[in-house]
Residue, then its C-alpha position, 0 to 999 in steps of 0.5 A: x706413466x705407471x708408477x714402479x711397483x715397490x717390494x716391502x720386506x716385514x719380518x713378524x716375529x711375535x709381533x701380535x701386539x704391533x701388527x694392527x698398527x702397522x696395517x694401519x700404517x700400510x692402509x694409509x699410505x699416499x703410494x698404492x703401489x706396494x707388494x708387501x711381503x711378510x716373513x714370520x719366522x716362526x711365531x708363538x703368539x697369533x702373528x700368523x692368524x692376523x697375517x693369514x686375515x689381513x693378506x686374505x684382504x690384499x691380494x698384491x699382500x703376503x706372507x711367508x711362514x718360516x722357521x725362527x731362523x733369525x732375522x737375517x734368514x726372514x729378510x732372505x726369504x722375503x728377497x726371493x719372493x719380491x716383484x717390484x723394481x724396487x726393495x724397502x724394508x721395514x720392522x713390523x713393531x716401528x712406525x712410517x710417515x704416510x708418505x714414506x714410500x712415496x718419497x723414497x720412489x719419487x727420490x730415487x726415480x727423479x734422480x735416476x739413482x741406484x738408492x735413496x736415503x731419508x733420515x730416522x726419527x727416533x723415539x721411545x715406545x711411550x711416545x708412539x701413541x703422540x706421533x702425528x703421521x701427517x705427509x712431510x715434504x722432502x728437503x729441498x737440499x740433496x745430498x749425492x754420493x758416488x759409490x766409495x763415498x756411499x761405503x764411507x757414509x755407511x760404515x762411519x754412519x754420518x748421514x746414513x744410519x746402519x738401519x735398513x728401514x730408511x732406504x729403498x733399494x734396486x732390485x737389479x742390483x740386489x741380484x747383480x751384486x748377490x747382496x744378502x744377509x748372513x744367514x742365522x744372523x740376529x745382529x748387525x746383519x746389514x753391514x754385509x748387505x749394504x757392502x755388497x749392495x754399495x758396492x754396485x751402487x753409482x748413485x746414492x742420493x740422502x734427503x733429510x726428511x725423517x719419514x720412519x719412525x725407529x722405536x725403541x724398546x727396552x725388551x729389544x736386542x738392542x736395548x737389552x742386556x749384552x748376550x752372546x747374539x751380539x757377537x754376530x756383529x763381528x761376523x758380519x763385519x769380518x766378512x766384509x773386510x774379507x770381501x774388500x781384500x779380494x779386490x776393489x778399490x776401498x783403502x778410503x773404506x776400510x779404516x771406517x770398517x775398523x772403527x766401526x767394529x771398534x765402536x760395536x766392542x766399546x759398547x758391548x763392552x758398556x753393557x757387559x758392564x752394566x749386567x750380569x755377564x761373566x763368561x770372561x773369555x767373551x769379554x776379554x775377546x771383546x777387549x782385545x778386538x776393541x783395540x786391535x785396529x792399532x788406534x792411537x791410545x787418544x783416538x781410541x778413547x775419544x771413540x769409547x767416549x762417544x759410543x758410550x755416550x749414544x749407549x746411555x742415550x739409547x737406554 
């Protein structure tokens, strides 16, 4: 029986430095049966010279070259360009086990499920060159989730993680559910597209294996000083919540939505503190919307602390 062809999504933004590691890392992967979609959205450097060379040499490879529209728009373009049956994505300046994929397909095909999950190893960028990529073996103990209990282990993030990279998606239902990515979005872009994914999805099986590698660096988004990009969180959250009050039973879901967005305030607010901004009607926004989800005074604060303590240990 042929093996399912899986679709990988890279977005290449300035990524020059990073994309001979991550060609080695599609190299030698155990699951050959890949079409793998870059989107350069607009480089400055030589991304789209390395691309041009590397996709001449694998002809189920690609690339598109898009104005810098954002992360969200890149992941669009790459959508309407997937074959497989399957979707996965990753980012071109992290790292993937060997076997990665082949774990993933092999989990959600054997499973018959609509989503497969693995877990996240994360590491700062001066330990890259330390990984060892050798095949891991998945866990013997699976974890299955209907759909309103896969919205849960989203949006309050207990198993699932709110990155994209460690999952692998139904290209049927990527189509029968319109899931997207907000477009112009450079933050926190996945929240409206897993909603409107998980909200098609029976079947989400978790497994424990830490196959991707999520790099933290200190000049990223994430990682950096709080500018007004962050703000797309709210956004993207906002339209998920306008989406469950149209219809559907998520009452078990919404509160996970609200402290979700909570908790992005608190630690907006931490880095807002630790900078330089000023532009107080942002902050006082950002404050008001920290609170407006009625929590108890106790509740909230608990929350602040444990955000502000993920924030200090991710910067």
């Amino acid at each position: 029986m042929a093996k399912p062809l899986l679709s990988v999504i890279v977005p290449c933004y300035n990524a020059e430095k990073f994309l001979p590691n991550c060609f080695k890392y599609f190299d030698l992967q155990s699951y050959k049966n890949l079409q793998v979609i870059f989107v350069d959205g607009g480089s400055t450097d030589g991304t789209y010279k390395l691309l041009e060379n590397y996709c001449a040499l694998h002809p189920d490879y690609t690339f598109i070259h898009s104005n810098n529209e954002g992360v969200a728009s890149a992941r669009n373009k790459g959508l309407d360009a997937v074959k497989g049956e399957f979707c996965a994505f990753t980012d071109a300046d992290d790292v993937f086990y060997y076997n990665h994929f082949e774990l993933l397909v092999k989990t959600v095909t054997e499973n018959e499920a609509d989503m497969a999950v693995c877990g996240i190893k994360r590491i700062s960028e001066k330990k890259v060159a330390r990984i060892n990529l050798r095949a891991l073996s998945c866990s013997a103990k699976l974890f299955f989730y209907d759909k309103i209990q896969g919205l849960e282990q989203f949006f309050s993030q207990e198993k699932f993680d709110f990155l994209l990279m460690n999952k692998i998606f139904s290209t049927e239902i990527i189509k029968k559910s319109g899931a997207r990515f907000l477009d112009g979005s450079r933050y926190g872009e996945e929240s409206f597209f897993f909603f409107k994914y998980l909200s098609y999805c029976d079947k989400t099986v978790y497994y424990r294996a830490k196959t991707y590698v999520y790099v933290q660096r200190k000049g990223s988004l994430m990682h950096s000083s709080f500018n007004e990009t962050r703000l797309d969180i709210y956004r993207n959250i906002q339209a998920v919540i306008n989406e469950m009050e149209l219809g559907g039973d998520f009452n078990s879901v919404l509160p996970y939505v609200k402290i979700m967005r909570a908790g992005y305030s608190v630690g907006m607010l931490h880095f807002i503190l630790k900078g330089k901004y000023e532009n107080s009607q942002v902050i006082v926004e950002i404050t008001k919307d920290a609170r407006k989800s009625r929590f108890t005074k106790r509740r909230f604060y608990r929350l602040a602390r444990s955000w502000l303590k993920s924030c200090s240990k991710n910067t």
